[in-house]
MDTraj code that builds the backbone (N, CA, C; nanometers):
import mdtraj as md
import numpy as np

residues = "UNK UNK UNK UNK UNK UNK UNK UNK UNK UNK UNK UNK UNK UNK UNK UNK UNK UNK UNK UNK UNK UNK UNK UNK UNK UNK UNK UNK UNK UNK UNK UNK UNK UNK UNK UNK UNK UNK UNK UNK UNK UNK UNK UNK UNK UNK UNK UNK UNK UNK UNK UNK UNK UNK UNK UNK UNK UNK UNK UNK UNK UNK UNK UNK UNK UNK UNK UNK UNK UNK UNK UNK UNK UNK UNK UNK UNK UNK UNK UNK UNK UNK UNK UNK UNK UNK UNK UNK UNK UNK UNK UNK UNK UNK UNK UNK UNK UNK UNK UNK UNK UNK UNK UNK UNK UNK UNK UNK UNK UNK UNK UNK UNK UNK UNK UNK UNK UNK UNK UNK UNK UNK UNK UNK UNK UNK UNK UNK UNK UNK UNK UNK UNK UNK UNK UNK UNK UNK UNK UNK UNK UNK UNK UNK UNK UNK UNK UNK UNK UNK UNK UNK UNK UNK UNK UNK UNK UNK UNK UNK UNK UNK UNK UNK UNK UNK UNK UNK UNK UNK UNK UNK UNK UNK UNK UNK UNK UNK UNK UNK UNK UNK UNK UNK UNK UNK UNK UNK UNK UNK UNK UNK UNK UNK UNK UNK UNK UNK UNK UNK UNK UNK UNK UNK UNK UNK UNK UNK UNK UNK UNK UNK UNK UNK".split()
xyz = np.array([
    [6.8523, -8.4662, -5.1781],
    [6.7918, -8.4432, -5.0480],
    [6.8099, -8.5665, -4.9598],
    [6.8437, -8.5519, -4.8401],
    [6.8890, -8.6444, -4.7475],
    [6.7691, -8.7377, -4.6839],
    [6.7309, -8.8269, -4.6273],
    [6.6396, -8.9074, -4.5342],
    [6.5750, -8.7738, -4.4567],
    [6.6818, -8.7331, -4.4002],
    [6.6583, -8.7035, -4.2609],
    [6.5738, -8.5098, -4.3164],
    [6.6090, -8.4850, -4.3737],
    [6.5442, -8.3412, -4.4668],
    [6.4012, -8.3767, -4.5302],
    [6.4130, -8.5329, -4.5975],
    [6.2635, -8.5433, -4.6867],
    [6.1721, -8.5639, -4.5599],
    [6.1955, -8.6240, -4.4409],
    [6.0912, -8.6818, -4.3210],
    [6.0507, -8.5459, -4.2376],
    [6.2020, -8.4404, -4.2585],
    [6.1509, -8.3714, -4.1979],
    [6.0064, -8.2009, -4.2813],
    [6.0464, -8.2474, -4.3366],
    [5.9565, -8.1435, -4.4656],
    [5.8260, -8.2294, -4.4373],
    [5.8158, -8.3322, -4.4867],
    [5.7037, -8.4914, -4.4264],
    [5.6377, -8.3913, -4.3160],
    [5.7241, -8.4004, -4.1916],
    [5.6553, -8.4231, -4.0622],
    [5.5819, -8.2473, -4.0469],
    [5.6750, -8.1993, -4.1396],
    [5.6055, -7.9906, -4.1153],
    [5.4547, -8.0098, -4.1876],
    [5.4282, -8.1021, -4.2880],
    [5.2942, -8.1193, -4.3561],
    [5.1982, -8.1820, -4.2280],
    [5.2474, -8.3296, -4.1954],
    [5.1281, -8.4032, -4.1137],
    [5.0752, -8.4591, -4.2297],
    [5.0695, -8.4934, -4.3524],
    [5.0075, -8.5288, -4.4552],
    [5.0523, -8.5628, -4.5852],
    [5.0217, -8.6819, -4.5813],
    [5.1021, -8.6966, -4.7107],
    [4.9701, -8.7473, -4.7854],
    [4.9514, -8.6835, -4.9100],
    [4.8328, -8.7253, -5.0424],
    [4.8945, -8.8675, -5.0919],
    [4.7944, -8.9428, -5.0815],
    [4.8538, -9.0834, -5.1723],
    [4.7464, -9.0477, -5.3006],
    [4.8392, -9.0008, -5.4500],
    [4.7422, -9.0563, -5.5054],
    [4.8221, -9.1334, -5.6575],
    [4.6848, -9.1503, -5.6870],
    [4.6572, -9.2600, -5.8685],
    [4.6478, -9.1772, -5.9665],
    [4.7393, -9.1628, -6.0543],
    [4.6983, -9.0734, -6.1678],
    [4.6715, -9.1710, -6.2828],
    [4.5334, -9.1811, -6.3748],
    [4.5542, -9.2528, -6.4886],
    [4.6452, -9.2086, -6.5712],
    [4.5940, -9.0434, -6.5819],
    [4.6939, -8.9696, -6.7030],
    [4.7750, -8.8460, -6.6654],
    [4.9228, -8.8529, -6.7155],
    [5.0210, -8.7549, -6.6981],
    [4.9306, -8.6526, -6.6971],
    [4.8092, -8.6354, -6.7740],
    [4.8102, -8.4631, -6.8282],
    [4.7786, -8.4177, -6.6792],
    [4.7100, -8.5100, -6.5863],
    [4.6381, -8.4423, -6.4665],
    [4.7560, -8.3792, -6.3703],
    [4.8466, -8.4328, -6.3753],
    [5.0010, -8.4213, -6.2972],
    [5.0252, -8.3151, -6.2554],
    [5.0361, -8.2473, -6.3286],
    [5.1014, -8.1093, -6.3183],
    [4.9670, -7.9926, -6.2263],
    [4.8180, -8.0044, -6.2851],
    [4.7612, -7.8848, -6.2205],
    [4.7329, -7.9677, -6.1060],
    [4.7340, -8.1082, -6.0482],
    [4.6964, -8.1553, -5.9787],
    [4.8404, -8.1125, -5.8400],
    [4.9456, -8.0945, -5.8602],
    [5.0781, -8.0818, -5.7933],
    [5.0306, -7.9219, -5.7273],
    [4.9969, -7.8290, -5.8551],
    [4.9839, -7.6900, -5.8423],
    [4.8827, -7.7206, -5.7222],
    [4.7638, -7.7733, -5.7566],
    [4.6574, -7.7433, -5.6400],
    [4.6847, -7.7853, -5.5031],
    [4.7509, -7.8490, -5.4780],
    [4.8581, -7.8983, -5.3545],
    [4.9117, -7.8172, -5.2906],
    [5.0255, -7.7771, -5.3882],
    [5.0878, -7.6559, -5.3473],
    [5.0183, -7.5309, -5.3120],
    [4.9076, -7.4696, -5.3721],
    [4.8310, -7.3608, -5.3773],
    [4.7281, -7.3914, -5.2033],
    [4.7486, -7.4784, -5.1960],
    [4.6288, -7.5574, -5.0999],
    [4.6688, -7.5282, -5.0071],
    [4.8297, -7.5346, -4.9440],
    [4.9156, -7.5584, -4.8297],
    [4.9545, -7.7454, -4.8106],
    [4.9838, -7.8304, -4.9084],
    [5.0452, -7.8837, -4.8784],
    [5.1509, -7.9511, -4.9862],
    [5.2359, -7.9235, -5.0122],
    [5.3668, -7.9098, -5.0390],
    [5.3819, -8.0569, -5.0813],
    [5.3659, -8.1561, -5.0841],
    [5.3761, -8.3256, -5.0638],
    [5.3368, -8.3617, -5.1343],
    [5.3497, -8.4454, -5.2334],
    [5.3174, -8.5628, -5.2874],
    [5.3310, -8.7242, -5.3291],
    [5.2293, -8.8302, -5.3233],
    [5.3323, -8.9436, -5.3709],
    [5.2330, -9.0278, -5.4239],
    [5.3082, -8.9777, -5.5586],
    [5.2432, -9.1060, -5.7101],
    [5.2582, -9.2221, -5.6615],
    [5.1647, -9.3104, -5.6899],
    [5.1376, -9.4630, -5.6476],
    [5.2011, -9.4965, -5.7736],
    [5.2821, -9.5942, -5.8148],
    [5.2557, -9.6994, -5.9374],
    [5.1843, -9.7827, -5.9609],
    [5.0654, -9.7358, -5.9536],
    [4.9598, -9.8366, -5.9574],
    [4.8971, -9.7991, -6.1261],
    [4.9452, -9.7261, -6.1507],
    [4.9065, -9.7049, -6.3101],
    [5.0509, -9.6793, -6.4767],
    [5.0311, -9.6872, -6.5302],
    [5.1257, -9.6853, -6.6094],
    [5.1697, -9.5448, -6.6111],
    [5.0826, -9.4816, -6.5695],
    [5.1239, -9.3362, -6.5851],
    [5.2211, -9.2334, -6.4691],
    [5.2538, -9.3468, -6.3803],
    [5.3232, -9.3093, -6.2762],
    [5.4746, -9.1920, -6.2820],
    [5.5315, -9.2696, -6.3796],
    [5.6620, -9.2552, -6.4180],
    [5.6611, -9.1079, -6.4908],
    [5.5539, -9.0695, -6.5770],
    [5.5810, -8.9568, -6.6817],
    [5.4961, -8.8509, -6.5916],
    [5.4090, -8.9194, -6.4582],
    [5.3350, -8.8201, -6.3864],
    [5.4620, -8.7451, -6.2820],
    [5.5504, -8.8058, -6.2413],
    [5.6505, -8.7788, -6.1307],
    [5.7381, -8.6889, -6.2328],
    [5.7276, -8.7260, -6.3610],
    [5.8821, -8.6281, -6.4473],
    [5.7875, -8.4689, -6.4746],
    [5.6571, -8.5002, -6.5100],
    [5.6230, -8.3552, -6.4915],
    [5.6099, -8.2744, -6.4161],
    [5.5839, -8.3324, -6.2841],
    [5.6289, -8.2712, -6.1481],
    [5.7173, -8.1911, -6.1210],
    [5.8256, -8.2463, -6.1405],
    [5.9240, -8.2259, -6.0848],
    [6.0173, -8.1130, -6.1562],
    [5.9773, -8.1376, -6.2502],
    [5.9568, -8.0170, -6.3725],
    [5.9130, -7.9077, -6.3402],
    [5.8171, -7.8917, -6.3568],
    [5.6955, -7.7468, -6.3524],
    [5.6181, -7.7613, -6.1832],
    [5.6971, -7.8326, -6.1219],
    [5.6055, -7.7809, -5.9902],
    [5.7070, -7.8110, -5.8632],
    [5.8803, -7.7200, -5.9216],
    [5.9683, -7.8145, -5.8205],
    [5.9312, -7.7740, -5.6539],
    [5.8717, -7.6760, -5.6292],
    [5.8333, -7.6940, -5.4882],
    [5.7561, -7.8063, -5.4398],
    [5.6970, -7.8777, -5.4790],
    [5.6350, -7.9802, -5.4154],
    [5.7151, -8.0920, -5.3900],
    [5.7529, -8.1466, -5.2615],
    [5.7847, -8.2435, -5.2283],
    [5.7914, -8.4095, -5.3134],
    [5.8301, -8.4768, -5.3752],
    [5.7482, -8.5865, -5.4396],
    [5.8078, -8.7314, -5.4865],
    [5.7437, -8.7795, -5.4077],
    [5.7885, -8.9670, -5.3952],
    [5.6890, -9.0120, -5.4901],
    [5.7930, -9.1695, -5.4573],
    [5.6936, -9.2547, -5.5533],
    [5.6261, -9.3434, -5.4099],
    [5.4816, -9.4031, -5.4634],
    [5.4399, -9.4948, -5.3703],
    [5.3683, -9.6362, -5.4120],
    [5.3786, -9.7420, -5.3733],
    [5.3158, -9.8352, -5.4382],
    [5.4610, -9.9115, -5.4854],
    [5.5919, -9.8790, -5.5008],
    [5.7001, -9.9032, -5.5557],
    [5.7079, -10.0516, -5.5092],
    [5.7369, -10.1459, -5.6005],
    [5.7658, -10.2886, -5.5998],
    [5.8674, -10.3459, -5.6528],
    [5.9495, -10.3068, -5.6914],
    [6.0777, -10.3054, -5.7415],
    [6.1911, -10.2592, -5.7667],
    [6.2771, -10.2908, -5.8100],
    [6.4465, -10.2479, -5.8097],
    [6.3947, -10.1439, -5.9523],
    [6.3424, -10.1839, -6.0496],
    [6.3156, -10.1058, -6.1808],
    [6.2199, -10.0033, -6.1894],
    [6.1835, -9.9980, -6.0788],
    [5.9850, -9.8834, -6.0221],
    [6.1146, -9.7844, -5.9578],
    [6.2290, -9.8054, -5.8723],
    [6.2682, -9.7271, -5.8066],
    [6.3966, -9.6039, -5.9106],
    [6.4292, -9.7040, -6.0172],
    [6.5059, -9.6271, -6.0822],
    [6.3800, -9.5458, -6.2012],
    [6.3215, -9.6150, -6.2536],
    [6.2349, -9.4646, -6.3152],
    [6.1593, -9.4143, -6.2491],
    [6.1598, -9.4077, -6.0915],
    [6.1164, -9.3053, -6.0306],
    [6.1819, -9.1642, -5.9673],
    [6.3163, -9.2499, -5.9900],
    [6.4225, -9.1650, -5.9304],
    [6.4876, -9.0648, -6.0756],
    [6.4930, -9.1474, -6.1572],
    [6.5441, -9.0710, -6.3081],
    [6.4218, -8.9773, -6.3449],
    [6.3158, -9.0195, -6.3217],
    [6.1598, -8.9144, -6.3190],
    [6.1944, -8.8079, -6.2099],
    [6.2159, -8.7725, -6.1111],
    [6.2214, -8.6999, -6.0240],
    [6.2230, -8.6950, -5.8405],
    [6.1868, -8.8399, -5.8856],
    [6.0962, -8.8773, -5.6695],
    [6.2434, -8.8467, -5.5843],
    [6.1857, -8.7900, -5.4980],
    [6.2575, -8.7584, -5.4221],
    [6.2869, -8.8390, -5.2830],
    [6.1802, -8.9533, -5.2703],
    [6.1405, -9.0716, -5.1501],
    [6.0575, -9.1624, -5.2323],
    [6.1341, -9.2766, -5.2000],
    [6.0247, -9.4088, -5.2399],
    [5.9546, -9.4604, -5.0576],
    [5.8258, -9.5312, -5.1204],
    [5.7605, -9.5719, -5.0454],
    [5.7018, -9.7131, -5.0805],
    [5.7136, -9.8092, -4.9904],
    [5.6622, -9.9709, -5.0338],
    [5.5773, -10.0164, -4.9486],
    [5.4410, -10.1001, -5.0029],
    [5.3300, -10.1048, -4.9684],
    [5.4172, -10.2337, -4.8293],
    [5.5303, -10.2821, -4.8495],
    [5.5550, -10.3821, -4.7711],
    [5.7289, -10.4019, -4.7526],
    [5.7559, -10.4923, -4.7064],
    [5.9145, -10.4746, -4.7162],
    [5.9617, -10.5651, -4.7951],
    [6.0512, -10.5486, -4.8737],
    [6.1061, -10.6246, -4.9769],
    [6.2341, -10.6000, -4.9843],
    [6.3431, -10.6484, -4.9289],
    [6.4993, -10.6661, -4.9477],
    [6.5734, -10.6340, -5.0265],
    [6.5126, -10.6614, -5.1209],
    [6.5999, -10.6254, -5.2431],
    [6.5465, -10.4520, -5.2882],
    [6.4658, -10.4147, -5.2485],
    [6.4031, -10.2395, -5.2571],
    [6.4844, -10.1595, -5.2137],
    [6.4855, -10.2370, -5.0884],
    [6.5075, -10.1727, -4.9584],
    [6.6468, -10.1517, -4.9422],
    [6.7339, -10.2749, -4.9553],
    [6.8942, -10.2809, -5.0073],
    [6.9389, -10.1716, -5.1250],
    [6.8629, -10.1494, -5.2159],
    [6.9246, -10.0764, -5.3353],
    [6.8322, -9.9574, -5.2635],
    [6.8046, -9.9079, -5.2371],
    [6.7720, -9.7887, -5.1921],
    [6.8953, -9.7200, -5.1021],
    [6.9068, -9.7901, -4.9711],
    [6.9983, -9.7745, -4.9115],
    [7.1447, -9.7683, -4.9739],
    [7.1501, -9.8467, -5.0215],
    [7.3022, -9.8554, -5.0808],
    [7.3004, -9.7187, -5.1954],
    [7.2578, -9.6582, -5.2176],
    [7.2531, -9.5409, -5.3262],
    [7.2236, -9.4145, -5.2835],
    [7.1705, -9.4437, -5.1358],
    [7.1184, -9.3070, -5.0898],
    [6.9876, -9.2290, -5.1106],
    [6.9148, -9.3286, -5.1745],
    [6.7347, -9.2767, -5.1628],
    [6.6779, -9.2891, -5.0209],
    [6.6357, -9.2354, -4.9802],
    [6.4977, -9.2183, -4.8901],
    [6.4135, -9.2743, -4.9430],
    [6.3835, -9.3817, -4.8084],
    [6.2740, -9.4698, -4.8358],
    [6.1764, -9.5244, -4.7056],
    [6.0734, -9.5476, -4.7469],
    [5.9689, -9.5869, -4.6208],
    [5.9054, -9.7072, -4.6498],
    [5.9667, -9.8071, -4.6025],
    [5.8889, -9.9110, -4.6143],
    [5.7553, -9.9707, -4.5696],
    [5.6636, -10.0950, -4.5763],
    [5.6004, -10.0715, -4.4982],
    [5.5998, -10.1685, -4.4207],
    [5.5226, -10.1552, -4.3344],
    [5.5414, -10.2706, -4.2043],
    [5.3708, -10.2479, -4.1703],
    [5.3822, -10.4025, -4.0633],
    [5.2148, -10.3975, -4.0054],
    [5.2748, -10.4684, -3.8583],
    [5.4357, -10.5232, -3.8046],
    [5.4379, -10.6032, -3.7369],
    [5.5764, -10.5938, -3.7059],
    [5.5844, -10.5883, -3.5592],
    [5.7232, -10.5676, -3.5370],
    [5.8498, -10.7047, -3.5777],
    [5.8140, -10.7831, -3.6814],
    [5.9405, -10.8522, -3.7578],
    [5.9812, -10.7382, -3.8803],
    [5.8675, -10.6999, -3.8953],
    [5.8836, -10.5649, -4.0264],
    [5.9434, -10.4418, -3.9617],
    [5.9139, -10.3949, -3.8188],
    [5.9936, -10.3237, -3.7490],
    [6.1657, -10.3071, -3.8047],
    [6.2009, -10.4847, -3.7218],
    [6.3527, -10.5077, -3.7105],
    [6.3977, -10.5221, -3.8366],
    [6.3398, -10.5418, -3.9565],
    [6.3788, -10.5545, -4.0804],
    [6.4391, -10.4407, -4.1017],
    [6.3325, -10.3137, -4.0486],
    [6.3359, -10.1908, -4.0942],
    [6.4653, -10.1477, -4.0507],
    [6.4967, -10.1271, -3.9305],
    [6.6091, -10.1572, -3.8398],
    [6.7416, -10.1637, -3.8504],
    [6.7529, -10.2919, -3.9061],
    [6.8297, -10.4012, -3.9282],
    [6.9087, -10.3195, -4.0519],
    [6.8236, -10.2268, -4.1703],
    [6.8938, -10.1620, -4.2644],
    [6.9243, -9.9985, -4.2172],
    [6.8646, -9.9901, -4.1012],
    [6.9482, -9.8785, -4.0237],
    [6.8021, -9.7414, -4.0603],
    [6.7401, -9.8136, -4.0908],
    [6.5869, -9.6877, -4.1147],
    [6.5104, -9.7293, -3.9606],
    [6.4787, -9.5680, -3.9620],
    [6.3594, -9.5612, -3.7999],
    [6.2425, -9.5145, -3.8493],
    [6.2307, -9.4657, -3.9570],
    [6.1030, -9.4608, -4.0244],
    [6.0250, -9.5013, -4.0969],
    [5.9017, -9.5994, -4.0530],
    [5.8296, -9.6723, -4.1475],
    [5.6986, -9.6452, -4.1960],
    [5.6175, -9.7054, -4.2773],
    [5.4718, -9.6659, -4.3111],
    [5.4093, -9.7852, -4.2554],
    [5.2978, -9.7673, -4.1525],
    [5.2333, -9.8705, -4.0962],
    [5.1087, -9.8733, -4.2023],
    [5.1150, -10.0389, -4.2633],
    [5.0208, -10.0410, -4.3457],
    [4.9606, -10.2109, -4.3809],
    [4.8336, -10.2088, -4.4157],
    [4.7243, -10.1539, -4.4037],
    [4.6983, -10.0813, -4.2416],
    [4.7126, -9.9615, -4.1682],
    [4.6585, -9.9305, -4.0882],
    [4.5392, -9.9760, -3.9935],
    [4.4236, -9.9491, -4.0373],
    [4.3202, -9.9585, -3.9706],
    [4.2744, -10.1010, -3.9702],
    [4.2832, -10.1896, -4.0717],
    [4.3021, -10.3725, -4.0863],
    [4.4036, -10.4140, -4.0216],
    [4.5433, -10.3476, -3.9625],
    [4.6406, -10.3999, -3.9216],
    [4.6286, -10.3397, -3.7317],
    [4.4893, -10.3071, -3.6945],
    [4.4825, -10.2746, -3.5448],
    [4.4979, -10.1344, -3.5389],
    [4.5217, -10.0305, -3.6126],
    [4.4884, -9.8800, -3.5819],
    [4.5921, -9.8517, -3.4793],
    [4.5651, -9.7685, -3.4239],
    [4.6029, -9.6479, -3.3170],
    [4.6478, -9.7435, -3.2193],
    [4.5449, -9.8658, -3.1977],
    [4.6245, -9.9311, -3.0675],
    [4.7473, -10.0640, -3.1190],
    [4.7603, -10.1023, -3.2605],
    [4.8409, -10.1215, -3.2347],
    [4.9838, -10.0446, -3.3021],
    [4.9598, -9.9458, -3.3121],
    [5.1086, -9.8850, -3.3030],
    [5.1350, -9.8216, -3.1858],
    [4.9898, -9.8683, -3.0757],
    [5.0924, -9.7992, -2.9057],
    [5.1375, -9.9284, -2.8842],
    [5.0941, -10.0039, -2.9142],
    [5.1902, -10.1589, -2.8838],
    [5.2756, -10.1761, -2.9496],
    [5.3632, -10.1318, -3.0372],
    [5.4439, -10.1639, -3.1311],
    [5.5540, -10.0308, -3.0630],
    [5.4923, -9.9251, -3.0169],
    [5.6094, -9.8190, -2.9788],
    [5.6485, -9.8310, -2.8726],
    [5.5832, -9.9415, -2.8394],
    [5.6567, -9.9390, -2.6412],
    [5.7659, -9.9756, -2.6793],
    [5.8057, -10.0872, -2.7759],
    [5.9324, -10.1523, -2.7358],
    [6.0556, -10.0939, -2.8128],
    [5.9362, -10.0391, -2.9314],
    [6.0573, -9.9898, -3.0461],
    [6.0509, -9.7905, -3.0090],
    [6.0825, -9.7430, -2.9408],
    [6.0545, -9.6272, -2.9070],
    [6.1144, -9.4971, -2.9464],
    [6.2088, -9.5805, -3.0767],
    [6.2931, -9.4642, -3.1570],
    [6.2024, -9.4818, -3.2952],
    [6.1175, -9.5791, -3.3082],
    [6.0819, -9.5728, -3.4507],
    [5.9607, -9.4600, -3.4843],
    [5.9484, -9.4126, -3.5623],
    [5.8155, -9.3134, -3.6078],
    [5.7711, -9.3969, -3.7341],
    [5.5921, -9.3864, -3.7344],
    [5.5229, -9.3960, -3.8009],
    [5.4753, -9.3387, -3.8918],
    [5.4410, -9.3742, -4.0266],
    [5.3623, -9.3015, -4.1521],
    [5.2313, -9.3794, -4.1340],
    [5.0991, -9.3814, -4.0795],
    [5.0168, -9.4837, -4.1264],
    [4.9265, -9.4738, -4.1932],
    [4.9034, -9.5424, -4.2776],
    [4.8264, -9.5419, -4.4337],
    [4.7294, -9.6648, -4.4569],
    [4.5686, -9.5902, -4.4817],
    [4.5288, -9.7473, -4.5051],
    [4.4193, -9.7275, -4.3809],
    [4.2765, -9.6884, -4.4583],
    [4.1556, -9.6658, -4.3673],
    [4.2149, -9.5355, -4.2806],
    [4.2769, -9.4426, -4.2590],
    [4.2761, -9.3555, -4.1979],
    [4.2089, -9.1989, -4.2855],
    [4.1490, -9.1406, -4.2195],
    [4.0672, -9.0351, -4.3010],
    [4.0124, -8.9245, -4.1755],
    [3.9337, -8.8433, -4.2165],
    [3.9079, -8.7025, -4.1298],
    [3.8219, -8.7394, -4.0255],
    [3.7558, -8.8829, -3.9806],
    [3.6857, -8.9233, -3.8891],
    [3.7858, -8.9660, -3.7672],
    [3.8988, -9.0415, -3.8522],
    [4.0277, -9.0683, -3.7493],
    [4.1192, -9.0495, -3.7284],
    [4.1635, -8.9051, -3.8224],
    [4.2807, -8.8945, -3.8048],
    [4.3715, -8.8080, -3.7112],
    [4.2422, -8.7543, -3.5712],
    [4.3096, -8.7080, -3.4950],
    [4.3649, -8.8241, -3.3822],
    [4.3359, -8.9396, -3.4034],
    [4.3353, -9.0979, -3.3115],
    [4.5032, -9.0862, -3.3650],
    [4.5290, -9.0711, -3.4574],
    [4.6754, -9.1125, -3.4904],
    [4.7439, -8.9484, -3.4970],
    [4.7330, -8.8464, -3.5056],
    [4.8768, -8.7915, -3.5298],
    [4.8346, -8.7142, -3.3962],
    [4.8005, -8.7277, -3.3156],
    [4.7881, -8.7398, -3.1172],
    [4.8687, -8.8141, -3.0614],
    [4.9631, -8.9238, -3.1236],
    [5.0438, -9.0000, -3.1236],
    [5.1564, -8.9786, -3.1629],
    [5.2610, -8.9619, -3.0513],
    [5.4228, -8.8579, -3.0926],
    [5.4924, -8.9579, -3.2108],
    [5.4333, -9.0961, -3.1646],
    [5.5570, -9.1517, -3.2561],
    [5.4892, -9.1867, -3.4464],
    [5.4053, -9.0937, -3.4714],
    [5.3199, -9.0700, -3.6103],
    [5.4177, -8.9363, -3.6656],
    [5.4992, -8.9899, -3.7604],
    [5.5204, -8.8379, -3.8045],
    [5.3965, -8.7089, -3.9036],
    [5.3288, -8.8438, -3.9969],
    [5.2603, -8.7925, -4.0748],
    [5.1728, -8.8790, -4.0922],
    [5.0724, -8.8746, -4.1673],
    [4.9267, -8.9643, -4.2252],
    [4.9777, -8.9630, -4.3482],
    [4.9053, -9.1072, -4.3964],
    [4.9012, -9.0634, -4.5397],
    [4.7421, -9.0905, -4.5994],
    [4.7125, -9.0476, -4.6605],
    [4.5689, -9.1112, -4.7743],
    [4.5549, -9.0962, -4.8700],
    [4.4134, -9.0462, -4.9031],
    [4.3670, -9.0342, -5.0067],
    [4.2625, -8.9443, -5.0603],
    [4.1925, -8.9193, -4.9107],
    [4.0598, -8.8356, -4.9313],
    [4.0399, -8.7590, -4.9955],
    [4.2086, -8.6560, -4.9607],
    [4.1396, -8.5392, -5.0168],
    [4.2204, -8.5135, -5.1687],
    [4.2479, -8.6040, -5.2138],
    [4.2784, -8.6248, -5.3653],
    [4.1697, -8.6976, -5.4483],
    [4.0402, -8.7085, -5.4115],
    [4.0042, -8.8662, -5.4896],
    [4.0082, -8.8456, -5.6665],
    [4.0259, -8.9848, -5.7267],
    [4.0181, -9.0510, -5.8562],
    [3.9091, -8.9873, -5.9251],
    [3.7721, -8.9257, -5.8409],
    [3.6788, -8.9038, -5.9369],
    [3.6866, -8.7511, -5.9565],
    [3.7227, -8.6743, -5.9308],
    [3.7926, -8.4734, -5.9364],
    [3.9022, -8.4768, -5.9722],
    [3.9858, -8.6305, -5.9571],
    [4.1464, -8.5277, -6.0667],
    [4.0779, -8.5990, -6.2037],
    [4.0401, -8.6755, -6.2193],
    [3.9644, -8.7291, -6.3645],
    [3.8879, -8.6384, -6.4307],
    [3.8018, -8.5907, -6.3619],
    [3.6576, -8.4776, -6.4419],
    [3.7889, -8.3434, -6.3925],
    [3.8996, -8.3860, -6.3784],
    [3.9696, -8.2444, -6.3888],
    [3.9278, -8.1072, -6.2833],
    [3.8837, -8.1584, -6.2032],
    [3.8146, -8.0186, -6.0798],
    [3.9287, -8.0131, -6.0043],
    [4.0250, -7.9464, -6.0332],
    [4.1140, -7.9741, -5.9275],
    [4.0899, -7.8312, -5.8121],
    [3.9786, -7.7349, -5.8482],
    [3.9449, -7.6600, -5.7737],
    [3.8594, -7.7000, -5.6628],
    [3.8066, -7.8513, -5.6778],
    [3.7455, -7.9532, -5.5881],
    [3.8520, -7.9674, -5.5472],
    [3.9563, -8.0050, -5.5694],
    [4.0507, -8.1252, -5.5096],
    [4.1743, -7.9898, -5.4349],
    [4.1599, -7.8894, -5.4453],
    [4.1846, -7.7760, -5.3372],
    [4.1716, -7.7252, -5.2409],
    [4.0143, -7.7228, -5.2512],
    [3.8973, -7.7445, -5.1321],
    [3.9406, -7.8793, -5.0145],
    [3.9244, -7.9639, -5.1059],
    [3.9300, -8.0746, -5.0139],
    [4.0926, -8.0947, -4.9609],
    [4.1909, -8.0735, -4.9869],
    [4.3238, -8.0500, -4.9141],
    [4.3140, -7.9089, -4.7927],
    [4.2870, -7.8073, -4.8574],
    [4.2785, -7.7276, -4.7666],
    [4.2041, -7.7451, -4.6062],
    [4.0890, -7.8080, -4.6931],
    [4.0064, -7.8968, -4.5137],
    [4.1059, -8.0069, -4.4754],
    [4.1619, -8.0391, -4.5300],
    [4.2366, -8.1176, -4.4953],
    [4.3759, -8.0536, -4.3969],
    [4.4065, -7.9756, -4.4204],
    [4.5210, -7.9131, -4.3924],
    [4.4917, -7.8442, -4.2609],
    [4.3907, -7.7921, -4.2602],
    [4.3144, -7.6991, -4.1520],
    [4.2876, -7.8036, -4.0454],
    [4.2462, -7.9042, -4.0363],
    [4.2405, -8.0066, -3.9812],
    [4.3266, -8.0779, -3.8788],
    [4.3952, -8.0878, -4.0033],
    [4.5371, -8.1617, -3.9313],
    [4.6458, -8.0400, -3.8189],
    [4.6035, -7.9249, -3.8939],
    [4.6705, -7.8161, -3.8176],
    [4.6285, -7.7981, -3.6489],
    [4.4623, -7.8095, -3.7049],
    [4.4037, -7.7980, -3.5590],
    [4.3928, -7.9178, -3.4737],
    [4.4281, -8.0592, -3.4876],
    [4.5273, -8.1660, -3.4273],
    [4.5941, -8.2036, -3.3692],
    [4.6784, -8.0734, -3.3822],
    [4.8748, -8.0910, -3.3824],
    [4.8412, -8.0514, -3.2124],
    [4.9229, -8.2050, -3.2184],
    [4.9461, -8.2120, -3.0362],
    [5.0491, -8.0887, -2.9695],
])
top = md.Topology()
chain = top.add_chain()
for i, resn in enumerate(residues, 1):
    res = top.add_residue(resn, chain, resSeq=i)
    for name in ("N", "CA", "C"):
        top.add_atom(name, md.element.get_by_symbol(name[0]), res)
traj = md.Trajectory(xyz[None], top)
């Protein structure tokens, strides 16, 4: 799947789930309830060991769902994410050497940025799409209208304090393709396994963002 196909599947959601899986087993009904929910998207953090065997069951038994890796910090996070299944990496920041072997191989990738030197970085490797992050610590809504005046081809992912109190402040904003979070995945319902909670809470989620859309 191309850049320009994964951003655009991205931008038909408005939403991208960031989440943490401790354990593979949750992977799979946790993908289903996504999908069942209306949103199609996903992206495993590596923030746990279980990242890698959570993305291969995915991709497996739930190939409609969209699914990146996120949290990715390395040249070695990006290849067992990619031999697992991800279909887009995502980096909490920009890192050269990620970002270089991504490009050079043909992954889709979103780096992140908080500042237009992270902009031209972005740029500079020929990507217009970044993840503004930390978001809401890095100035919110106003500063990615300051950041789009100048750069006015780039689109935003922003991630990081954004949630259902603010997230019509940002995708009211043309140059936001999508949100990302967390809400409506949290750590404590894919753990106790409710993923009929964690259905609920995408679907409000989804309904939401629908009723949003500039």
């Amino acid at each position: 799947m191309t850049a320009t196909e994964v951003i655009s599947r991205i931008a038909d959601c408005r939403l991208v789930p960031v989440i943490k899986l401790e354990s593979a087993d949750a992977a799979v009904p946790l993908a289903q309830a996504l999908g069942e929910s209306g949103l199609p998207v996903a992206e495993i953090t590596f923030r746990t060991a279980a990242a890698g065997e959570s993305i291969r069951r995915i991709a497996r038994e739930v190939p409609k769902v969209l699914l990146g890796a996120g949290t990715v910090l390395t040249v070695d996070q990006i290849k067992e994410a990619v031999d697992a299944g991800a279909q887009f990496i995502v980096t909490p920041g920009f890192n050269p050497k990620v970002v270089e072997y991504c490009v050079s191989n043909g992954i889709p990738i979103t780096p992140g940025i908080n500042n237009p030197t992270g902009i031209e970085a972005a740029l500079s490797y020929g990507l217009s799409v970044v993840k503004f992050f930390p978001a809401e610590a890095s100035g919110g809504t106003k500063m990615l209208k300051a950041m789009s005046a100048p750069y006015g081809d780039v689109r935003f992912m922003p991630t990081g304090g954004v949630g259902p109190d603010n997230l019509g402040e940002y995708l009211a904003l043309k140059s936001v393709v999508a949100v990302g979070g967390s809400w409506m995945v949290p750590g404590d319902k894919i753990k106790a396994g409710d993923f009929a909670a964690v259905g609920a809470l995408v679907k409000e989620a989804v309904a939401l963002a629908r009723s949003l859309r500039p």
